[in-house]
C-alpha positions in Angstrom: 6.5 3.6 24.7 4.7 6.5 22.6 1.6 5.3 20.8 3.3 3.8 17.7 1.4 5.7 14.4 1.8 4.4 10.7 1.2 6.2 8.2 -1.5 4.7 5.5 -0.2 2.5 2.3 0.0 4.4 -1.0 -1.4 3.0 -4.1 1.9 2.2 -5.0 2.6 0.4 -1.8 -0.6 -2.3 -2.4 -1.2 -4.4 -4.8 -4.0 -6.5 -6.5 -4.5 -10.0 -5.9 -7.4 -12.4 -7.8 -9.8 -13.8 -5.4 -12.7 -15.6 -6.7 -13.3 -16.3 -10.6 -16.1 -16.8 -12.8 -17.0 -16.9 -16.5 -17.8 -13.5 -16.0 -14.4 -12.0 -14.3 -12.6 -11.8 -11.1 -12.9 -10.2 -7.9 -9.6 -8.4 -6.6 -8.3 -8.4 -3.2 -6.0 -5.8 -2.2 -3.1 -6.8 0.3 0.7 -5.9 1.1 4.0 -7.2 0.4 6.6 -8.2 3.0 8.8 -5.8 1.6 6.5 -3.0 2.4 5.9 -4.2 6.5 9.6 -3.7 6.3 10.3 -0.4 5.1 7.3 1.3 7.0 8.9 -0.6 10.2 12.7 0.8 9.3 10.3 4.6 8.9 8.9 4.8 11.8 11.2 2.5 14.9 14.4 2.9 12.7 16.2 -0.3 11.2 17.8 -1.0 14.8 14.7 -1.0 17.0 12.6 -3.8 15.3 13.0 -7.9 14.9 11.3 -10.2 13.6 11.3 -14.3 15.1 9.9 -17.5 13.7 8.7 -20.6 16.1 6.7 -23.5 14.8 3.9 -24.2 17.5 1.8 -26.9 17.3 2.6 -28.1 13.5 2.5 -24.1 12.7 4.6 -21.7 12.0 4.3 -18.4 14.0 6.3 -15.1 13.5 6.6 -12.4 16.4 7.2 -8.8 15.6 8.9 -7.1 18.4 9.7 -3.7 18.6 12.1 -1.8 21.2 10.4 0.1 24.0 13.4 2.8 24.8 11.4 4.1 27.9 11.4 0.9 29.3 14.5 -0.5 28.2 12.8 -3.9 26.7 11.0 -5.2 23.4 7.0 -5.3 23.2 6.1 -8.2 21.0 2.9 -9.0 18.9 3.0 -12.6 17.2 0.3 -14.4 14.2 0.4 -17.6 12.6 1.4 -17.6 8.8 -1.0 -19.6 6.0 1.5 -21.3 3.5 1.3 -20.4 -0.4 0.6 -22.4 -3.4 4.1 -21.9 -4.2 6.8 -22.4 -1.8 5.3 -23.6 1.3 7.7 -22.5 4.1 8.8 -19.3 2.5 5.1 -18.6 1.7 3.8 -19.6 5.9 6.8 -17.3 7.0 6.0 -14.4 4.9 2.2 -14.5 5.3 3.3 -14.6 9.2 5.6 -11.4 9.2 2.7 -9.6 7.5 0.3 -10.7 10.0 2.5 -9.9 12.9 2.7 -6.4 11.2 -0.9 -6.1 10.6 -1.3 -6.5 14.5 1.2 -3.2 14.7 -0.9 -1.5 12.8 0.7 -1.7 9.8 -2.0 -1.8 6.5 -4.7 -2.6 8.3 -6.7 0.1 6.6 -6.8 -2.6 3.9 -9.8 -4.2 6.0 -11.8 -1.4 5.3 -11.3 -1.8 0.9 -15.0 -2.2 -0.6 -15.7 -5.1 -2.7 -13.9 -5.0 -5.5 -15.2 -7.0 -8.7 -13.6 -7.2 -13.1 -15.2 -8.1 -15.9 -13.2 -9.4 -18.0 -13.3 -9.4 -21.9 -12.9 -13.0 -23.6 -9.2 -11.8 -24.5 -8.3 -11.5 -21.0 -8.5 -15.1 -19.7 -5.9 -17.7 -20.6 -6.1 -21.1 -20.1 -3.7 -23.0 -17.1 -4.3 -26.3 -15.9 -7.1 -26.9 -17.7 -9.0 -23.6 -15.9 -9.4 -20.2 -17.1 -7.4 -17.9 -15.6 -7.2 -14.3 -16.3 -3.9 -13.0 -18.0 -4.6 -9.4 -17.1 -3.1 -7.8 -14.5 -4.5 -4.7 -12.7 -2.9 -2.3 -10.3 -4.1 0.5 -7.6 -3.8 3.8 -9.5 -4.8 6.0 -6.3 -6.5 5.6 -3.0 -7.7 8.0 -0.5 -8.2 8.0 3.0 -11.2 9.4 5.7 -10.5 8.9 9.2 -8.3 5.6 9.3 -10.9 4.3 6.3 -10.8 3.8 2.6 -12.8 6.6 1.2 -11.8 6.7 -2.5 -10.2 3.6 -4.4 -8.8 3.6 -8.6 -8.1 0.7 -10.0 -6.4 0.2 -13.8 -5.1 -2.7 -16.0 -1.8 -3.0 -17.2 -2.4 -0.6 -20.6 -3.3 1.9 -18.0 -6.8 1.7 -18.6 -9.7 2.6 -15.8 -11.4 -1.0 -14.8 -12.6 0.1 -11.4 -13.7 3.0 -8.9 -15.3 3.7 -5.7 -16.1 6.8 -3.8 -15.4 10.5 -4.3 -11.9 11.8 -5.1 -10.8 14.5 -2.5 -10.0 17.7 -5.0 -9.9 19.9 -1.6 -6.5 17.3 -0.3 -5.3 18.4 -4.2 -6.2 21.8 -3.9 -4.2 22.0 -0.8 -0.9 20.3 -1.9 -1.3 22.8 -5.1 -1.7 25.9 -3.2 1.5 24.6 -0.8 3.6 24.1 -4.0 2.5 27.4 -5.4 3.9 29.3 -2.1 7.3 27.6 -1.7 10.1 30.5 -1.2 12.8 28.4 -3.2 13.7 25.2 -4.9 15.0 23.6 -2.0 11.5 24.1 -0.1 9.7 23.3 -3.5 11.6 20.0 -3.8 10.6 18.9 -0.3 6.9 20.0 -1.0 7.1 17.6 -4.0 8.9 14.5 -2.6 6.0 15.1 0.0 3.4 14.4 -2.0 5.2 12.4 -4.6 3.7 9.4 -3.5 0.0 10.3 -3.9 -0.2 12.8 -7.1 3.0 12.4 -8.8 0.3 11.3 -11.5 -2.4 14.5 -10.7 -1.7 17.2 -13.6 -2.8 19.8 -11.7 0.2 19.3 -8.4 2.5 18.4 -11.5 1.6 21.8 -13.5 1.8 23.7 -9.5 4.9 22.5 -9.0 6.1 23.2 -12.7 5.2 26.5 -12.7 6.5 27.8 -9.6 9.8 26.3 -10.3 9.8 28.2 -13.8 9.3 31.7 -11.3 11.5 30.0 -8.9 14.4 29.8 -11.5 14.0 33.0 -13.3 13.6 35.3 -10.2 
């Protein structure tokens, strides 16, 4: 079997969860949904070449992940146990397993590498819910960045769009880059693939959106 690569998450693809609380505000932990293991499984092996089983051993419930070795002719496997929710206990232990399973693939584990990550939050921000104060503010990745296999630049905002947290130093040059490759496309077809290329990571950035803009507008009226 080829060495099995996958690609890094995009902001879009990660999402914020509240770890510890205080009276001051919340630290964030940023993790995957099962959704996401999925699709980057379907990208890379193809929808056909992947499975996923579930075994309860010793009182636990263990998923394996196995992917399909067409060298070989058989399925490599990679199993972890799964750590039920607060919610819905075996839906919770099976999906927390899956991910798990994925993580050993490969799959997100550039989330170990996420710097600590802590809110303040204003007195409007925290409701009250089972007698605790919990905050009613959600907050989202707006962009993250990447330097060899490690997080390198991470944006985080609330749900008004607003900036509540960020670490490291924003690659312009990666920008610069995707600007100056939208800027030399020979036609709208190529420009369109150039876009949906870096969609993902600076469909927000003005200056790929104003790149791609303009070279569309000489594009169209050559």
């Amino acid at each position: 079997m080829k060495q099995l690569v996958f690609r890094t998450l995009q902001a879009d693809e990660i999402d914020c969860r509240v770890g510890t609380v205080t009276d001051a505000g919340v630290s964030l932990l940023m993790y995957k949904d099962a959704r996401v293991d999925m699709r980057l499984l379907d990208e890379v092996v193809g929808t056909m070449n992947w499975k996923r089983d579930h075994e309860i051993i010793n009182g636990n419930l263990y998923c394996t992940v196995s992917i399909y070795n067409d060298e070989t002719k058989e399925w490599v496997s990679k199993q972890d146990v799964g750590v039920e929710s607060n919610t819905e206990k075996e839906k919770g232990q099976a999906s927390d397993a899956f991910k798990r399973a994925c993580f050993n693939w490969g799959i997100g584990r550039e989330l170990y590498t996420c710097p600590f990550v802590w809110i303040n939050l204003r007195q409007d921000e925290w409701r009250m819910s089972n007698g605790r104060k919990q905050p009613k503010t959600r907050f989202y990745v707006d962009a993250i960045e990447y330097k060899d296999g490690k997080v390198s630049y991470l944006r985080i905002i609330d749900d008004r769009g607003v900036e509540r947290y960020k670490w490291g130093k924003h690659d312009d040059d990666a920008v610069g880059a995707a600007c100056l490759e939208a800027a030399g496309a020979g036609d709208l077809k190529e420009l369109e693939a150039i876009y949906h290329k870096y969609e993902r990571q600076y469909k927000s950035n003005t200056y790929f959106i104003n790149a791609v803009t303009k070279r569309k507008n000489e594009l169209s009226a050559a």
